[in-house]
N, C-alpha and C positions, 0 to 999 in steps of 0.2 A: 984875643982873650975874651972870653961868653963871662956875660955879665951874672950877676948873683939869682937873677929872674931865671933866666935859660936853662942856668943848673939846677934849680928848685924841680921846672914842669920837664927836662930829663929823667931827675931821679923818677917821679911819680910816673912818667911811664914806664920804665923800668924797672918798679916794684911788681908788676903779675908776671915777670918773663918766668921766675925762678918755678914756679907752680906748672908749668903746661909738661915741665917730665911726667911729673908725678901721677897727671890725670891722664896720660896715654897709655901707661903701663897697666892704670888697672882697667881699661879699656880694651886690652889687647889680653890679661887676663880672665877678663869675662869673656870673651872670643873663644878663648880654649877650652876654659871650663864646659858651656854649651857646646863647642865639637864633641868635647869628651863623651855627654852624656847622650848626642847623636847616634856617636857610631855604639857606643853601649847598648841602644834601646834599639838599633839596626840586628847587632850581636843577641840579643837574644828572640828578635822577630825570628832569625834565620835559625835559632835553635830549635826553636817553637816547631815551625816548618817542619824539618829534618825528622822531628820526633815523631809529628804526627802523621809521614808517613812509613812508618816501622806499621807492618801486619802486626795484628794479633787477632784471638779470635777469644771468646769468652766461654764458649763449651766446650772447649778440646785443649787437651792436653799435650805439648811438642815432646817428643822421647827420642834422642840421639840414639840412631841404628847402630851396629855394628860397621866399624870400619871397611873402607871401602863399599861398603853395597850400596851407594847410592841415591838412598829412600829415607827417608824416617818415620817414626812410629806418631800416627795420630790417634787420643784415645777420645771420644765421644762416651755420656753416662747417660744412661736411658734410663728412665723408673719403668716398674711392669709389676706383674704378679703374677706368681707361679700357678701351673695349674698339670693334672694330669692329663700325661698324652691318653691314655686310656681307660675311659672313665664313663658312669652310666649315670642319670639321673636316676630316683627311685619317684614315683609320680600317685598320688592318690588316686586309685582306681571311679575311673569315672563310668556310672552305673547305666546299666540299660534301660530303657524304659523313664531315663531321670535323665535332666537337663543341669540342675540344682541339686545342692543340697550339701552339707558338712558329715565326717563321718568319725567316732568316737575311736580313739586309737586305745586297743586294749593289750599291747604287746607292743613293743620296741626295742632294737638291739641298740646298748649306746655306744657313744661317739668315740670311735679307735678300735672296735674290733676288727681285729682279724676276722675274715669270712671267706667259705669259698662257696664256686658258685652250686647256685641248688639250695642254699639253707634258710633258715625262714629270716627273714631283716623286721616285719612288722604283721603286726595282725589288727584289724579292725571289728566294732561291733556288728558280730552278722543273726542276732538276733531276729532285726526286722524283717531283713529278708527271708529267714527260718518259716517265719510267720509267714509273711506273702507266700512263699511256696505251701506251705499248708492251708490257706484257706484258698486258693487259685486250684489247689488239687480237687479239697472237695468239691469245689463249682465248677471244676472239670468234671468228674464225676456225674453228679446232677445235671448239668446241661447233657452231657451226653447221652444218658441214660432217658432223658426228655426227650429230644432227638428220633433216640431208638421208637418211645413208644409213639410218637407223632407217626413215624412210618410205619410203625403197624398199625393205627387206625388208620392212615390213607392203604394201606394193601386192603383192609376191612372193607372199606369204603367201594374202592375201586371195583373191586370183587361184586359187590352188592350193586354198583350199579349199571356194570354189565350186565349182571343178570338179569336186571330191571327192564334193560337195554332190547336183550334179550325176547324178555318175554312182551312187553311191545312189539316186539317185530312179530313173535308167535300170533297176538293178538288182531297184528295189521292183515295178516295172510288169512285166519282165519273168516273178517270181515270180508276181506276180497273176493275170501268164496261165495259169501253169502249173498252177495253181490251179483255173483253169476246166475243166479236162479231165481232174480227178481222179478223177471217174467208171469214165475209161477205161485209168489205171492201176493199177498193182497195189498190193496194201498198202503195200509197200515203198517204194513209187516213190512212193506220194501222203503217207507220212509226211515223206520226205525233200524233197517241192517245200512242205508245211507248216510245217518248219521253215525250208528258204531262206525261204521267205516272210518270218516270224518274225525272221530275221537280219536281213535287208533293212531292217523296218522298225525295228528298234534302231539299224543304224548310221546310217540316214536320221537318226533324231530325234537321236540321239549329237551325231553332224557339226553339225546345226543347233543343239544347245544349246552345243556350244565353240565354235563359229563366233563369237555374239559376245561370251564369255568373252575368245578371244583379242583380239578389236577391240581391247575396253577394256583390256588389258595390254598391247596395242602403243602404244595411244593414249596412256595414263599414260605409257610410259618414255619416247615423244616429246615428252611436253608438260612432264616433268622436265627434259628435255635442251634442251627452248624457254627454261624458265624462267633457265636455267641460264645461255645466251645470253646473254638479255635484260638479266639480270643484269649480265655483262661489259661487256655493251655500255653500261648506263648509269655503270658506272664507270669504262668508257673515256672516256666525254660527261662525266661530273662532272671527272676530270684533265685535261681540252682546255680545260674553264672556268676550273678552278682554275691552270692555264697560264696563262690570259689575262690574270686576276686577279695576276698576280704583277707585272704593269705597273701602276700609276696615276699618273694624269693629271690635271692642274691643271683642276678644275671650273669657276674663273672666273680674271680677269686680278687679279692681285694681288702681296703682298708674303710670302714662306715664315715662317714663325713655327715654329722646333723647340720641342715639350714637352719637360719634360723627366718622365724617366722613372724607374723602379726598375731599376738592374743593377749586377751584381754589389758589391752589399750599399752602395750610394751612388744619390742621384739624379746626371741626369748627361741632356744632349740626344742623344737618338740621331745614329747614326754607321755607316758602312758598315762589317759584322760582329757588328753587334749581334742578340742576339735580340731578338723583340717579338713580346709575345702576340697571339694573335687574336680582333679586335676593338678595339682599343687606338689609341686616338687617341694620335698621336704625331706632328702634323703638324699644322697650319694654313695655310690661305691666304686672309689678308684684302686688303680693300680699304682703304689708307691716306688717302682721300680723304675717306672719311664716318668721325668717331670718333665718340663719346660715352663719359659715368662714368657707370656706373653705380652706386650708393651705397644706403645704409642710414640711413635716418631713425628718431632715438626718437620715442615715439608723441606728445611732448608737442609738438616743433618739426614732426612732421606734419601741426598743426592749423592751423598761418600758413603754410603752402605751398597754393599756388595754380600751374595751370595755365597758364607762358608767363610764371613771375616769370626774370625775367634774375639771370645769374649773373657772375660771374668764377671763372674756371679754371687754376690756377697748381697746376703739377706739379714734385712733390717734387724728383726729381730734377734739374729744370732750371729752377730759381726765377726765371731770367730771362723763361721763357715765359709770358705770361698770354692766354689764349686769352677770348673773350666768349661765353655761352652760355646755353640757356633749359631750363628744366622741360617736357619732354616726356612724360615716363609719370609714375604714381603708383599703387601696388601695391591696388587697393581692398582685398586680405587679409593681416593682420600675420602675423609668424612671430615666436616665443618667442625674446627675447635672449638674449644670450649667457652672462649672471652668473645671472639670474632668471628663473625663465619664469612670474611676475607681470608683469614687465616685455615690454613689445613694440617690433617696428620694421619699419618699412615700408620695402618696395624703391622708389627711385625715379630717374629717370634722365634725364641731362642732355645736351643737342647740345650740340656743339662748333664753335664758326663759325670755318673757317680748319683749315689743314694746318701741319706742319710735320715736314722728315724725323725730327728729334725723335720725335716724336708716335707711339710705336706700343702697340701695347695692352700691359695687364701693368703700367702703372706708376700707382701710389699720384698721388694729384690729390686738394686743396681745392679743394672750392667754394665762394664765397661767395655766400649769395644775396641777392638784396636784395627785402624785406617791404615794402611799404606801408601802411599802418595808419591809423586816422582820427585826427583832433586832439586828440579828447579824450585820446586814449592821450599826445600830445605836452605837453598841460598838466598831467600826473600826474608827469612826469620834470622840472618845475619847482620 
């Protein structure tokens, strides 16, 4: 029999028994809960994964083909802008005789006519050159007529001093004779027919050594007075051209297209009074029946373009138009983009099938084009 002590320090160990359920169960709860939220944050790592390797591409459009063929449609959108297949600039005639210079536009047809070819598109001031050919005429004239009389004092000339030439020699011969008969005159007499002699033959050789001194200084101041001419006269002929030029004419039958230009301190389409430098395209005339866009490809959607992939053609301006068309050129050499010049892009360019008055060059155009691709590319986007 345990005495009253024993049973006292029993019970008191026997007071924490009842407690140790309690603290294992939420022990072995907290155990689950963090599995739980293990394989949870496992469960959506492996989601994550999965998803990010699904293809996609950010400029192309996937378009389910027609059953059974295979392939599907990929559409790539290019920007470009339209421009005529067949088309002339119109260029301020740049003048003869002139390096420089601006020219006053007195005549211009405006922007949208019809024209065909042969009819006048512009006319400039030819005024000046009126003038230039008029005063280059008369000083053609006068220099020539100078000229003229220069050579007929050198025939004057020439003439007179042959003769001069001449009569020395008559003079030399006669001395010579006198000469021969010195024997029989007297000292006196034979000194003085030995020095006519002696004079004779100085002014013989004299006369013959200026004779053609003079030629060649006739000849120089006539062929000064030639040049002189000649002169005038080609810039009488350069302002008869530069006349004619002050007219142009529509190259082929088409529609006027005004650039526009730099004047006074604003872009702005030329207009009758305007100046335009020379050389200066400031006019166009296309053919509205043949268009095409011509556009800029990055280097990477260059690599799924093909030769004759069809397009669609919807221009910015008139969303209602969409035009059908095909890849016709492709630039075989890139040019440095525009952000990077790591980066490249390729020119390439699109027909346009159909017209429409709408339709003229200069306006912004999407193209969409449409890719063909093999199936396996179509079982990747599954």
């Amino acid at each position: 029999m345990k005495s009253p002590a024993e049973l006292d320090t029993q019970e008191l160990v026997a007071e924490p028994q009842p407690s140790e359920q309690p603290e294992k169960s939420v022990i072995r709860h907290r155990a689950l809960i963090f599995a739980a939220v293990v394989v949870a944050l496992i469960v959506v790592i492996l989601a994550g994964t999965l998803l990010s390797r699904k293809p996609t591409k950010a400029t192309t459009h996937s378009l389910p083909s027609a059953a059974g063929s295979g392939t599907i449609q990929d559409t790539i959108r290019i920007n470009g802008t339209t421009e005529a297949v067949h088309m002339r600039a119109i260029i301020a005639p740049t003048l003869e005789g002139q390096q420089f210079g601006t020219l006053t536009l007195t005549k211009v047809v405006s922007g949208g006519t019809k024209v065909h070819k042969g009819d006048v598109l512009a006319e400039f001031d030819r005024q000046a050159q009126m003038q230039t050919f008029i005063d280059q005429q008369a000083s053609y004239q006068d220099l020539a007529n100078q000229a003229l009389q220069e050579q007929a004092k050198e025939d004057a000339a020439r003439a007179k001093d042959e003769t001069e030439i001449r009569q020395a020699e008559s003079d030399l011969s006669k001395a010579q004779l006198e000469m021969q008969k010195v024997e029989l005159l007297s000292r006196i007499d034979a000194e003085k027919a030995q020095q006519t002699l002696d004079e004779a033959k100085a002014n013989l050789q004299q006369l013959r050594e200026t004779f053609d001194l003079k030629r060649q200084t006739a000849q120089a101041s006539i062929r000064l007075l030639e040049i002189q001419r000649d002169r005038a006269k080609e810039v009488m002929e350069h302002a008869r051209t530069n006349a004619a030029l002050m007219e142009i004419h529509s190259p082929i039958d088409g529609v006027v297209v005004l650039n526009s230009i730099w004047k006074q301190g604003r872009m702005g389409q030329v207009q009758e009074g305007d100046q335009v430098r020379a050389g200066m395209a400031f006019m166009q005339v296309v053919d509205p029946s043949q268009m095409q866009v011509r556009a800029f490809v990055n280097q990477e959607d260059f690599l799924n373009l093909q030769f004759g992939d069809a397009a669609k053609i919807r221009l910015d301006a008139y969303p209602d138009l969409i035009f059908p068309g095909k890849l016709e050129e492709m630039a075989p050499i890139a040019r440095n983009g525009d952000f990077s010049s790591k980066l490249r892009t390729f020119t390439v360019v699109f027909s346009i099938d159909g017209s429409d008055a709408k339709l003229m060059p200069d306006l912004s155009a999407a193209v969409d084009v449409q890719l063909t691709t093999q199936a396996a590319r179509a079982g990747a986007f599954q």
